[in-house]
Wavefront OBJ file of the C-alpha trace (Angstrom):
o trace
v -13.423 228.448 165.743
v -13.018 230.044 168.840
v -9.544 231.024 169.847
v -8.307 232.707 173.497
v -6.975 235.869 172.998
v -3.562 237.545 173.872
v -5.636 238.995 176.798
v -6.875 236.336 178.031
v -3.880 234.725 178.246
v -1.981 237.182 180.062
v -5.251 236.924 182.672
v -5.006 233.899 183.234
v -0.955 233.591 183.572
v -0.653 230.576 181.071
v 1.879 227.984 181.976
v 4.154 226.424 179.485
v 2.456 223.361 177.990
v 3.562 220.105 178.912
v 2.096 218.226 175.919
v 2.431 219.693 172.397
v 0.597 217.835 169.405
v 1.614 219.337 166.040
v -0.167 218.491 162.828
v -1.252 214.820 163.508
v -2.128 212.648 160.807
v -3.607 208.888 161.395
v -5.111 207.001 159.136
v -7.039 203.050 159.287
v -6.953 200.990 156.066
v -10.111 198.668 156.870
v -9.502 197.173 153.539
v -7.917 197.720 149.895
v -10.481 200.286 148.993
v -12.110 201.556 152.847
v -10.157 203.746 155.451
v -11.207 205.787 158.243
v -9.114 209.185 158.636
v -8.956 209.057 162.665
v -6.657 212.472 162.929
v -6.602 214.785 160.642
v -4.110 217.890 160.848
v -5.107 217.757 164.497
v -2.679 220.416 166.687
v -3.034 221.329 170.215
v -1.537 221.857 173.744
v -1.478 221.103 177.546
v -0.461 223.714 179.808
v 1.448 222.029 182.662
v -1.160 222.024 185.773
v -4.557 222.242 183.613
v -6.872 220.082 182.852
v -7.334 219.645 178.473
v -10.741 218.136 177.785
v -11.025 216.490 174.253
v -14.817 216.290 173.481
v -16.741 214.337 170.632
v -18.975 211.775 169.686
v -17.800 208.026 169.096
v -15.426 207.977 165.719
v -14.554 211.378 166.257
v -10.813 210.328 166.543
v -10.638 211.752 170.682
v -9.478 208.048 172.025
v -6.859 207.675 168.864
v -5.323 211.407 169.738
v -5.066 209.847 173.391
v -3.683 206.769 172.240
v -1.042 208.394 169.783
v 0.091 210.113 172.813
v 0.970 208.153 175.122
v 2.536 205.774 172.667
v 0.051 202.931 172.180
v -0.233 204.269 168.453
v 1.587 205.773 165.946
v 0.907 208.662 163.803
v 1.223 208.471 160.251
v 2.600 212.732 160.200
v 2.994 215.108 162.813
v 4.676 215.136 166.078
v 3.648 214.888 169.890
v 6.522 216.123 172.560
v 5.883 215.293 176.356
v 7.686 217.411 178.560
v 9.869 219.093 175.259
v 10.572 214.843 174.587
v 9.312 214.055 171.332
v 7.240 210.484 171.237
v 8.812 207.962 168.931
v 8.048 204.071 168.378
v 10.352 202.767 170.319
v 10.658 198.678 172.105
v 13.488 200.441 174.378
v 12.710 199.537 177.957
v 14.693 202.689 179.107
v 13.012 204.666 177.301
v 9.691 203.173 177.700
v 10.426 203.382 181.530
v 11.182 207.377 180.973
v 8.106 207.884 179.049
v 5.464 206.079 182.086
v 6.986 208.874 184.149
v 5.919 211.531 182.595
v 2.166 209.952 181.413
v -0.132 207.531 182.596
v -3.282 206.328 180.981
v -6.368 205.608 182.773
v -9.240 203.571 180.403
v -13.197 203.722 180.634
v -12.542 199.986 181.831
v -10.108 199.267 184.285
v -10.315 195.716 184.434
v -8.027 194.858 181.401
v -5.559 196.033 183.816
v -6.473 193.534 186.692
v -5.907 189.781 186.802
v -9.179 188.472 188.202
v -7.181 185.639 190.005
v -5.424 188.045 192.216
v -5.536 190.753 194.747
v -6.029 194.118 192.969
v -3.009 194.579 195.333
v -0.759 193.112 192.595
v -1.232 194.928 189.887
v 0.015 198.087 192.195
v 3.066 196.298 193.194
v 3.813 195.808 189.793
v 4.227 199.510 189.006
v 6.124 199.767 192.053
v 8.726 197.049 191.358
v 8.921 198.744 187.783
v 9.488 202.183 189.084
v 10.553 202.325 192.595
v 13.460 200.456 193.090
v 14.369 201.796 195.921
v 11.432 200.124 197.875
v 11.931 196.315 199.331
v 8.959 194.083 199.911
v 7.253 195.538 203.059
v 8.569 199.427 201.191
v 5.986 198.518 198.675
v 3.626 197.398 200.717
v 3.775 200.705 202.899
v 3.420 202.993 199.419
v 0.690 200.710 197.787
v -1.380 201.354 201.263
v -0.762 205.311 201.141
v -1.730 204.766 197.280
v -5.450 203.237 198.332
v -6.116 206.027 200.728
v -5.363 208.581 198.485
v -7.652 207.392 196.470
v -10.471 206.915 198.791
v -9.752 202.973 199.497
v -8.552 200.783 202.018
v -6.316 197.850 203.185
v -9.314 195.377 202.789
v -10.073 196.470 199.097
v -6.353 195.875 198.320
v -6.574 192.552 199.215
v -9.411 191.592 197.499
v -9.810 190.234 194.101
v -12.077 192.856 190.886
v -14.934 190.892 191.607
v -15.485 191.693 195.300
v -15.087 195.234 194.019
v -17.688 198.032 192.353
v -16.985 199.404 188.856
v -16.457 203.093 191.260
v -13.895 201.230 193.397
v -11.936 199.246 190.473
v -11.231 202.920 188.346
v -9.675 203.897 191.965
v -7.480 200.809 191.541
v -6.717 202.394 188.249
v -6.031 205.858 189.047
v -3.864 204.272 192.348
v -2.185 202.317 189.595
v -1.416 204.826 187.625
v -0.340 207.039 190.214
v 2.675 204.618 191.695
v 4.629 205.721 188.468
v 4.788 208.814 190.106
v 3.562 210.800 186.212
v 3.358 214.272 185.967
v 0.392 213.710 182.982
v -2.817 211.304 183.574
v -4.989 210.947 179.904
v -8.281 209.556 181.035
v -10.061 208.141 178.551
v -13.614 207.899 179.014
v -12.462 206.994 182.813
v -16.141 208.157 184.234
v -18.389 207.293 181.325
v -19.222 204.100 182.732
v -19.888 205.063 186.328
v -22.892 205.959 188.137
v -24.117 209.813 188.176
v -23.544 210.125 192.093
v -20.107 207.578 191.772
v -19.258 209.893 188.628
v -18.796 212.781 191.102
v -16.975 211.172 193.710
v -14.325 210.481 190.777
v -14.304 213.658 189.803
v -13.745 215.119 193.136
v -11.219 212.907 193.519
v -9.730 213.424 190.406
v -9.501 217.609 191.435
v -8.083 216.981 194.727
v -5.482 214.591 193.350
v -4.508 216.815 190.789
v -4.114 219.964 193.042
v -2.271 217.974 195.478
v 0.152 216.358 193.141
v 0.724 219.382 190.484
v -0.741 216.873 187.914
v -1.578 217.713 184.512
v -4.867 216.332 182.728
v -5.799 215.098 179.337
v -9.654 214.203 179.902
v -11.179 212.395 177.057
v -14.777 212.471 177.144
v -18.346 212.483 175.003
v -20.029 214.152 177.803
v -20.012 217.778 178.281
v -21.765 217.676 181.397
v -18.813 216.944 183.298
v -16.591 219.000 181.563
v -17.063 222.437 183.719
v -16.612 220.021 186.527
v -12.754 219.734 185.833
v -11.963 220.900 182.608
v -9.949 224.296 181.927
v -9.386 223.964 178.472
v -11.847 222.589 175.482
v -11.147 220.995 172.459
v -14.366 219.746 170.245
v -13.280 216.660 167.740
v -15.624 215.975 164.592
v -14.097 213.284 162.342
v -11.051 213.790 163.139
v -10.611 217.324 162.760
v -10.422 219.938 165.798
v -13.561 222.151 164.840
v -13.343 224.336 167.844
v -11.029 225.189 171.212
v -11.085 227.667 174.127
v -11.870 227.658 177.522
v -14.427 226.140 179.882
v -16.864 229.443 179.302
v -16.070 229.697 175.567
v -17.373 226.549 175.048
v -19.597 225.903 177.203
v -21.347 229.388 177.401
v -20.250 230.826 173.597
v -19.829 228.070 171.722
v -19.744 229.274 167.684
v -19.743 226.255 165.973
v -23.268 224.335 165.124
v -21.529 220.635 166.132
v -20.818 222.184 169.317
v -24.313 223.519 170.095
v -25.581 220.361 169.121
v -23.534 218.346 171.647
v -24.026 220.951 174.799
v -28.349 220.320 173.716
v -27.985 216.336 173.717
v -25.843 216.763 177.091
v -28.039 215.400 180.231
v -29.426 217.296 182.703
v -32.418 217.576 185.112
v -35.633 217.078 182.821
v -33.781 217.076 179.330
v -35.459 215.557 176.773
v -34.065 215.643 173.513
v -35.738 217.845 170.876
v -37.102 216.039 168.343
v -35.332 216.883 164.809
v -32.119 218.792 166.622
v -29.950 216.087 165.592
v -30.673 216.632 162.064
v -31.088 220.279 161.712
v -28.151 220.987 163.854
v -25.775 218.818 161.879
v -27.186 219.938 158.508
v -26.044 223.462 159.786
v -22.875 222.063 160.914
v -22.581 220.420 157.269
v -22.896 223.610 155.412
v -20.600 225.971 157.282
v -17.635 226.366 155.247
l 1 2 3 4 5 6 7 8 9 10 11 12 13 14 15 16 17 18 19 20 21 22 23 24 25 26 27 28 29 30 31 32 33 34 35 36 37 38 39 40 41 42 43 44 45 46 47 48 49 50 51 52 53 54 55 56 57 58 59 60 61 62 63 64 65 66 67 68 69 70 71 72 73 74 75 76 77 78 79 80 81 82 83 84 85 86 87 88 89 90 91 92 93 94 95 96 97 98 99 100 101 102 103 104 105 106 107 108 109 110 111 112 113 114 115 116 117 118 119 120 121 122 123 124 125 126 127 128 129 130 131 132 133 134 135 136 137 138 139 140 141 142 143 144 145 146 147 148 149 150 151 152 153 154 155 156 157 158 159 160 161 162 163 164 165 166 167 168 169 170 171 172 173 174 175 176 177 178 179 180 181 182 183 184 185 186 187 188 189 190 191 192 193 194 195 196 197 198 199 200 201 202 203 204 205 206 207 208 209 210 211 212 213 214 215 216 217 218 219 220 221 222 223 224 225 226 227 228 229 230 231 232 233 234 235 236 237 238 239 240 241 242 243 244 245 246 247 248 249 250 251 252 253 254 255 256 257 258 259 260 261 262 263 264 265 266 267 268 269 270 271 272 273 274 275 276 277 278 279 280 281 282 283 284 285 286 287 288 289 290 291
């Protein structure tokens, strides 16, 4: 497992982490006898201003981490603080409010969040009536429009309804959405799988230049290392449910130790790949017998 050492640190001037996950445990019970251990001792950290890029294949317990973080699961063990707050199941609206503050999620499909019988407008001033009460009617109006250009949109997109919109142009109604709460975390899950190669980057680019601008903090789920060096400054790699390796971008990416590691940066896309036949299988035998 590859670790960042003391120096390294100290290079790079790490910042406190904002997001702390200690020892988390989650487990499924498909039936009396069948269960699926999701997270599995799983510990790790966002520094405040980074970018923290979960990678794995499907079932390798990424999206449940992500979803036991911002409170849409719970964890059987272990702990997850936000901002030194730990996260607890709670139906408190207070503290509910406190917690969409500090964390935002943005899905791979952002139209569970949209009611196809309205303006995408509405599901923006929604957040805003939740969390800036300060703003009357044409307040909110004013902030939803600054929201859409930030984002790359305009007046005309907010008044139209998902289906006049691309699958690029609805995750920018997400990432708007998400950004009324005014958050100082966004954990995108999967939130550019779905798009288009050249759409993919304008996302990402967006997704930079928000963060730099806004002192936002990043936890990017994703199966796709390709896009990781594109935003990521931090690496986590997930295998059923277990972290199996973490370091930076280059550690990864460029010295990666373990075999499951290798194996996804060789299935990763890129001009004229073609998978090898056989890698699959010899690379997760190796993986299989490293102790």
């Amino acid at each position: 497992m590859t670790e960042t050492s003391p120096a390294q640190s100290a290079t790079r001037g790490d910042a406190a982490p904002i997001i702390e996950v200690e020892h988390l445990e989650r487990t499924f019970h498909l039936s009396r006898t069948a269960r699926v251990t999701a997270l599995d001792d799983v510990s790790c950290a966002l520094r405040a201003g980074t970018c923290l890029a979960v990678v794995g294949e499907s079932g390798s317990g990424k999206s449940t981490l992500a979803r036991v973080i911002v409170g849409l699961e719970t964890a059987d063990a272990g702990e997850v603080r936000i901002a030194g707050t730990p996260v607890r199941p709670t139906t408190s609206r207070r503290a509910l409010h406190e917690r969409a503050k500090l964390v935002q999620m943005v899905f791979q499909d952002p139209q569970g969040s949209l009611n196809r019988s309205l303006p995408v407008a509405a599901t923006i001033n929604e957040m805003l009536q939740a969390h800036r009460p300060d703003l009357d009617r044409a307040g909110r109006r004013a902030r939803l429009l600054e929201l859409f250009a930030e984002v790359g949109l305009t007046e005309r997109h907010a008044d139209a309804k998902p289906e006049a919109l691309s699958g690029g142009q609805k995750q920018r109604v997400a990432i708007a959405r998400a950004l009324a709460a005014e958050p100082e975390v966004l954990v995108l899950d999967e939130a550019v799988s779905a798009l288009d190669v050249s759409v993919q980057a304008q996302v990402l680019d967006l997704l930079k230049r928000l963060r730099s601008e806004h002192g936002l903090s990043y936890l990017f789920i994703t199966h796709d290392l390709s896009v990781v060096r594109d935003i990521a400054d931090d690496v986590v790699v997930m295998r059923t449910g277990r972290i199996i390796e973490r370091g930076t971008v280059s550690d990864i990416l460029d010295r990666p130790t373990d075999p499951y590691t290798r194996l996804l940066l060789a299935s990763a896309p890129r001009p004229g790949w073609k998978p090898r036949r056989g890698l699959r299988d010899a690379l997760i035998g190796g993986a299989d017998r490293t102790p």
